[in-house]
C-alpha positions in Angstrom: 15.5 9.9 11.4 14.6 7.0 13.5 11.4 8.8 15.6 8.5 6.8 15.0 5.5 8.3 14.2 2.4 7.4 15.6 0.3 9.0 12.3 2.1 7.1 10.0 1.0 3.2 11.7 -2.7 5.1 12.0 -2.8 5.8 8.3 -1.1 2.5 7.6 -4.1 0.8 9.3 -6.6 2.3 8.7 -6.4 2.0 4.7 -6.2 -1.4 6.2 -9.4 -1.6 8.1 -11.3 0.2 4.8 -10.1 -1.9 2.4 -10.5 -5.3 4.9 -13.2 -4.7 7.2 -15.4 -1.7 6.1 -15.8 -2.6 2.5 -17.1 -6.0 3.0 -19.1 -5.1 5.6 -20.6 -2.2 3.9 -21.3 -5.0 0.5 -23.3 -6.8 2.9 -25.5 -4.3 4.4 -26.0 -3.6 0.6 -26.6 -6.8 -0.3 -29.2 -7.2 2.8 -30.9 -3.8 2.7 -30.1 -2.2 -1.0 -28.2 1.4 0.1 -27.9 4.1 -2.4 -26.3 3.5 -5.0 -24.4 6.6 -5.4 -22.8 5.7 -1.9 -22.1 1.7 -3.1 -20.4 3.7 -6.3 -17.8 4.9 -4.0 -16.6 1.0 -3.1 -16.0 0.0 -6.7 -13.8 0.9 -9.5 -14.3 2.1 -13.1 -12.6 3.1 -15.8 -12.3 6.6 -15.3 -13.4 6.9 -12.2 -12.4 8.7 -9.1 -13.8 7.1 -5.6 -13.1 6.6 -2.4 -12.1 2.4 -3.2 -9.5 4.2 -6.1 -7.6 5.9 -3.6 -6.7 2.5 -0.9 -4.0 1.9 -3.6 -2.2 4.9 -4.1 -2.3 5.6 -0.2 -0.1 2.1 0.5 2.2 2.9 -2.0 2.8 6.6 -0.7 2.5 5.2 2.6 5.6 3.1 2.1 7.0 5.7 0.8 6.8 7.8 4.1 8.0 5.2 6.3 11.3 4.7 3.8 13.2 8.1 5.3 12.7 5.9 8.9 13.7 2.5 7.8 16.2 3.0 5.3 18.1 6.0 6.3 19.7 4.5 9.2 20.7 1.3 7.4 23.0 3.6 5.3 26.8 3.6 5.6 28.8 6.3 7.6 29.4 7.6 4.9 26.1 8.4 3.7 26.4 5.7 1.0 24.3 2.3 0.6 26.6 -0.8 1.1 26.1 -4.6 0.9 24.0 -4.6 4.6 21.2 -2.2 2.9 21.4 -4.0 -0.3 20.4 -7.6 1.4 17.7 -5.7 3.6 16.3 -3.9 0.7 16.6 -7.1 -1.9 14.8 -9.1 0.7 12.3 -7.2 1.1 11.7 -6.9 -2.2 11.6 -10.0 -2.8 9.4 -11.3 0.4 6.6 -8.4 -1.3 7.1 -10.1 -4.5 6.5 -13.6 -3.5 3.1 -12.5 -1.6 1.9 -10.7 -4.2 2.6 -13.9 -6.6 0.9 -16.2 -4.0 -2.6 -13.5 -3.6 -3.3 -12.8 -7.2 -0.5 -14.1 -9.2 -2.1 -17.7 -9.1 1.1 -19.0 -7.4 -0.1 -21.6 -5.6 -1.9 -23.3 -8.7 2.0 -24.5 -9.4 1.1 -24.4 -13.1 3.3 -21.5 -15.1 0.5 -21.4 -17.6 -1.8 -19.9 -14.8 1.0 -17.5 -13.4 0.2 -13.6 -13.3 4.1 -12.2 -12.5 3.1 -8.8 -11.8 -0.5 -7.8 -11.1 -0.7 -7.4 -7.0 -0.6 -4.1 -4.8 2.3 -6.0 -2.4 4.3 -6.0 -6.1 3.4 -2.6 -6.8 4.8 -1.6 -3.2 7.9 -3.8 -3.7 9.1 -1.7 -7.2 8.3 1.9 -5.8 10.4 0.2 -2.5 13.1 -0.5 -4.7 13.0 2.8 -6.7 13.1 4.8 -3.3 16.3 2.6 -2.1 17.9 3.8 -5.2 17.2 7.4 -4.6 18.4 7.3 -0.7 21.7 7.5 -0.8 21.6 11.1 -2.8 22.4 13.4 -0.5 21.0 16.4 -2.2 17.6 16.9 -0.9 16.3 19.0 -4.3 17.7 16.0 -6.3 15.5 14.0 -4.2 12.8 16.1 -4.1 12.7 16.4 -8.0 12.5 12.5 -9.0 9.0 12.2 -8.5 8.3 14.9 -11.3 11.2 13.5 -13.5 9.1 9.9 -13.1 5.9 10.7 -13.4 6.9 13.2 -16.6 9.1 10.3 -18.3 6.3 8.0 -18.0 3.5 10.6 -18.8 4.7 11.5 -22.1 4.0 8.3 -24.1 0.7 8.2 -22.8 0.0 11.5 -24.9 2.1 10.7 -27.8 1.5 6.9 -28.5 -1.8 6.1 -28.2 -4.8 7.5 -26.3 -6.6 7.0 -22.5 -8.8 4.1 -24.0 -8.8 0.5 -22.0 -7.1 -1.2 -24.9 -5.1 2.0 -27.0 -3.2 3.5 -24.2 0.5 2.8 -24.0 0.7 1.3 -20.8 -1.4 -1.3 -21.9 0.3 -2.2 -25.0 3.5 -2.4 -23.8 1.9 -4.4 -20.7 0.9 -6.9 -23.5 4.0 -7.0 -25.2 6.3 -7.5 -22.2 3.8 -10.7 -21.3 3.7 -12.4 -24.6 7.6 -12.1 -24.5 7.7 -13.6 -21.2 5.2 -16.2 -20.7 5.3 -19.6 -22.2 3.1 -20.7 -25.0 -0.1 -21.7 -24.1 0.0 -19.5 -21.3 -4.0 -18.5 -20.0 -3.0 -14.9 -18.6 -3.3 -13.7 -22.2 -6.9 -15.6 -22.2 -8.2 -13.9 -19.4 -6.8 -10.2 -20.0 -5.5 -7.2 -17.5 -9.1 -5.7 -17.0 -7.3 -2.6 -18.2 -4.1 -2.7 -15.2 -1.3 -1.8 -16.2 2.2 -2.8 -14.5 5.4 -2.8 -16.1 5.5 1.0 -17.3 3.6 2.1 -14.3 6.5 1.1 -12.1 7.7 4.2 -12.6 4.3 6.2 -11.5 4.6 3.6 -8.3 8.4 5.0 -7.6 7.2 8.3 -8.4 4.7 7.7 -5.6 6.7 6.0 -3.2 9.4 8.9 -3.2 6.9 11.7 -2.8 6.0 9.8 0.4 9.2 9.1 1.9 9.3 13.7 0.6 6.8 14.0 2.7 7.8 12.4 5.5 11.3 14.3 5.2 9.5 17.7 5.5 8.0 16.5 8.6 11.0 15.6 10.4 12.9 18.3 9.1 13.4 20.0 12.5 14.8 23.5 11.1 11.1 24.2 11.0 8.1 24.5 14.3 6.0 21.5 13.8 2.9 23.7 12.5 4.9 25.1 9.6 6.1 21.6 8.7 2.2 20.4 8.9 1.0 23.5 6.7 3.7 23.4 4.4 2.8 19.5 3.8 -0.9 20.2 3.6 -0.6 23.2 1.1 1.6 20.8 -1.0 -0.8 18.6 -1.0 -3.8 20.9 -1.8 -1.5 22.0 -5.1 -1.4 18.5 -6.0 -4.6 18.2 -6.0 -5.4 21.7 -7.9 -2.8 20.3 -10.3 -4.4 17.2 -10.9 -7.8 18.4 -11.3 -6.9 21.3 -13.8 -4.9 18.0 -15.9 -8.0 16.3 -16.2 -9.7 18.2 -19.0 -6.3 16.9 -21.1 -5.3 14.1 -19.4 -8.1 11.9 -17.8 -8.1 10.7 -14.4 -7.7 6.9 -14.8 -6.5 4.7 -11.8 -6.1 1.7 -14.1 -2.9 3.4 -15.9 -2.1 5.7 -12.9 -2.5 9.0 -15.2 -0.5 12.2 -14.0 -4.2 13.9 -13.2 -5.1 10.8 -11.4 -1.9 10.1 -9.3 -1.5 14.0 -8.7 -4.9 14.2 -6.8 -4.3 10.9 -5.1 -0.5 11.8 -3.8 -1.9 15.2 -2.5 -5.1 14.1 -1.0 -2.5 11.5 1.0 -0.4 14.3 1.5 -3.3 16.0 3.0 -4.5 13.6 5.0 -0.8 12.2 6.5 -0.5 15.9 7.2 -3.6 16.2 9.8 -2.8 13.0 10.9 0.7 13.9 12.0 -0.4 17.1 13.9 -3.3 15.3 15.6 -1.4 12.0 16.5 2.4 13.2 17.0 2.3 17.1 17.6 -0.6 17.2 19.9 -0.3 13.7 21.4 -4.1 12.8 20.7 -4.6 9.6 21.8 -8.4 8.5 21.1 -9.5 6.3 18.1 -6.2 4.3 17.8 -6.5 0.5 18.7 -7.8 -0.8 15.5 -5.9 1.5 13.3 -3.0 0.9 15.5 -3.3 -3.1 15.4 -3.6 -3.4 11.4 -1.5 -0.3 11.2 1.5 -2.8 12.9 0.1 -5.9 11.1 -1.1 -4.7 8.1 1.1 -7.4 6.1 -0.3 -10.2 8.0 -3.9 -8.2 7.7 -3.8 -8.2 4.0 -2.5 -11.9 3.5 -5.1 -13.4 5.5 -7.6 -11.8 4.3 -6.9 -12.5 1.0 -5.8 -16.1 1.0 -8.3 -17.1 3.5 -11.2 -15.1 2.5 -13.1 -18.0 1.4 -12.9 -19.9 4.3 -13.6 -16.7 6.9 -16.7 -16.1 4.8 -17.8 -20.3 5.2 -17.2 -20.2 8.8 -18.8 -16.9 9.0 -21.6 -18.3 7.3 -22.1 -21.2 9.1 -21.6 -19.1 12.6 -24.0 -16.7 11.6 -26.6 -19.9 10.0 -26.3 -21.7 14.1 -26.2 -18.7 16.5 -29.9 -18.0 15.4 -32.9 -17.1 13.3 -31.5 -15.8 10.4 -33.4 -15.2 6.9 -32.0 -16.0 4.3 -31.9 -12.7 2.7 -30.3 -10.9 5.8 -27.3 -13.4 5.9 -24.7 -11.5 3.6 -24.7 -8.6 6.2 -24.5 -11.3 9.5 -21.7 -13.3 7.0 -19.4 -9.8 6.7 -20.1 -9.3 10.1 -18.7 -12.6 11.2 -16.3 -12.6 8.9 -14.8 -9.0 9.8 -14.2 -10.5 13.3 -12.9 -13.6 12.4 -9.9 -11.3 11.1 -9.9 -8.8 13.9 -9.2 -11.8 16.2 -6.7 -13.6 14.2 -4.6 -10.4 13.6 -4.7 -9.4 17.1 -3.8 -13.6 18.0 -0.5 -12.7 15.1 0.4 -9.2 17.2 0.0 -11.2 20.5 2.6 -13.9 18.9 4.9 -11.3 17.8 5.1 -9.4 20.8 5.8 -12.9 23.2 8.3 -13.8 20.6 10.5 -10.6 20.9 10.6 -11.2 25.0 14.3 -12.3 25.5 14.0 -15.5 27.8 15.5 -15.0 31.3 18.5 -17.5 31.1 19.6 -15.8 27.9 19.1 -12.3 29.2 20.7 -13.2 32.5 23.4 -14.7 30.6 26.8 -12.3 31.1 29.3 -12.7 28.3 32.7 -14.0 29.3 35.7 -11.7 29.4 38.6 -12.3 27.2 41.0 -13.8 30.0 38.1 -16.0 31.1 38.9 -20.2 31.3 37.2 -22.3 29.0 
């Protein structure tokens, strides 16, 4: 399984591009010439709620997911079995997710322990449901594999219902969320102070593994090459579409919260991924369409470097998108949040295009080492 696809890097970025570029843009066009509000609804989130802006999440997490069966499989031992080699990849990758996530939104850079979130970032999310799927690898039996995401998400369902309800502050999750914090953060730390705003980590590691391995699934049943590529697309959408069915027929009993990652919530937004990395992999790899791919394409293969600029820079893109937008003209004052997003959008274009330019000249071998022959065994010297 070492193909890769081009509808998985098109997915990849363009979660990317919503979540980066079309969301702020579209905030500043609102904030410049008030659009409905029912469309703004679907760039926010609410307790409960189910919009477009809930789903960017759960589609990076099952995205991961996908690419897994691509990246880890080969790392595997003849055998089959994971060995010290896949361990180091997979504990550094962990860990390199980790650290960014502490440095975006886990106040890492403050240097002060009192201020440090240890898990509260997407990157952190990705890295557990990484992990999980790592551990789940080297099963060979395909059912088995198949199978974990239900065992997951039913194992960390069931306290939900039992102990407690689907309120902010009296589900579960968030009282053991609470409880694993005070045990782990010093006195006097200010996480406590400022609250979760209902997010949940700790026990929904196992909804992000859950997740993550019905991705890397997914990906599985489309490389599985005892079946025509339209069966494997229709069999993934279908899938999907049950999901979804599923999820929506939970709801009545089970809310759809993306807070706590309820079953009715992460149902619908695994199968509407499903769905969509289904169409995607009959447009992009089955019939070779080739239109609509270089920005999805270059935040698709830079997505990490995407993400961390735009977070840990977004203050100064959006000053030196001010101040571009404040000298290239006559601009009121009222219409400079939409020239400001603008600016700032491709401020980011240009700098992750400059980082995929810098990665590409750094992978070109230079000629004297290239040229360079090894020397035989009987050679002198």
């Amino acid at each position: 399984m070492s193909k890769r696809l081009v509808s998985l890097d098109w997915l990849r970025g363009a979660d990317m591009v919503l979540l980066t570029l079309i969301g702020p843009i579209m905030w500043g066009v609102h904030k410049t010439w008030q659009l409905p509000a029912g469309l703004m609804r679907q760039f926010t989130h609410e307790w409960g709620s189910l919009y477009l802006w809930d789903l960017i999440m759960p589609l990076f997490i099952f995205i991961c997911g996908a690419a897994v069966p691509l990246s880890l499989t080969k790392r595997l031992g003849p055998d089959g079995k994971s060995n010290l080699a896949y361990w180091k990849h997979v504990c550094g990758r962990v860990a390199m997710l980790w650290f960014f996530g502490l440095i975006v939104q886990g106040n890492l850079l403050q240097l002060d322990l009192k201020t440090l979130y240890p898990y509260s970032n997407t990157l952190q999310a990705i890295a557990a449901g990484y992990f999980i799927a790592a551990l789940a690898m080297p099963i060979r039996s395909r059912k088995v594999r198949f199978a974990l995401p239900f065992v997951l998400a039913a194992v960390y369902s069931l306290p939900l219902a039992w102990c407690g309800d689907y309120s902010m502050e009296g589900n579960f999750a968030h009282r053991l969320e609470l409880s694993v914090l005070r045990a782990m953060l010093p006195c006097g730390s200010k996480v406590l102070e400022h609250g979760t705003w209902g997010y949940t980590w700790f026990w929904t590691t196992l909804m992000f593994g859950a997740m993550t391995l019905a991705g890397a699934a997914s990906t599985e049943v489309l490389l599985d090459q005892r079946w025509s590529a339209r069966r494997r697309t229709w069999v993934l959408f279908l899938a999907g579409a049950g999901l979804v069915v599923l999820g929506g027929a939970l709801i009545p009993v089970v809310p759809a919260i993306k807070h706590i990652y309820t079953a009715s919530f992460t149902a619908i937004a695994v199968g509407c991924s499903m769905m969509l990395y289904a169409a995607l992999y009959y447009v992009y790899d089955v019939c070779s369409f080739r239109r609509c791919m270089t920005l999805p394409m270059l935040f698709g293969k830079c997505a990490l470097a995407a993400y961390m600029v735009n977070n840990v820079f977004y203050g100064l893109l959006d000053s030196v998108g001010e101040t571009v937008a404040l000298k290239t003209g006559r601009i009121l004052a009222e219409d400079l949040p939409f020239y400001r997003s603008l600016i700032h959008a491709v401020l980011l274009v240009l700098v992750v295009l400059a980082w995929k330019n810098f990665k590409s000249m750094s992978k070109i071998p230079r000629p004297d080492v290239a040229e360079r022959k090894p020397l035989s065994n009987n050679s002198e010297g």
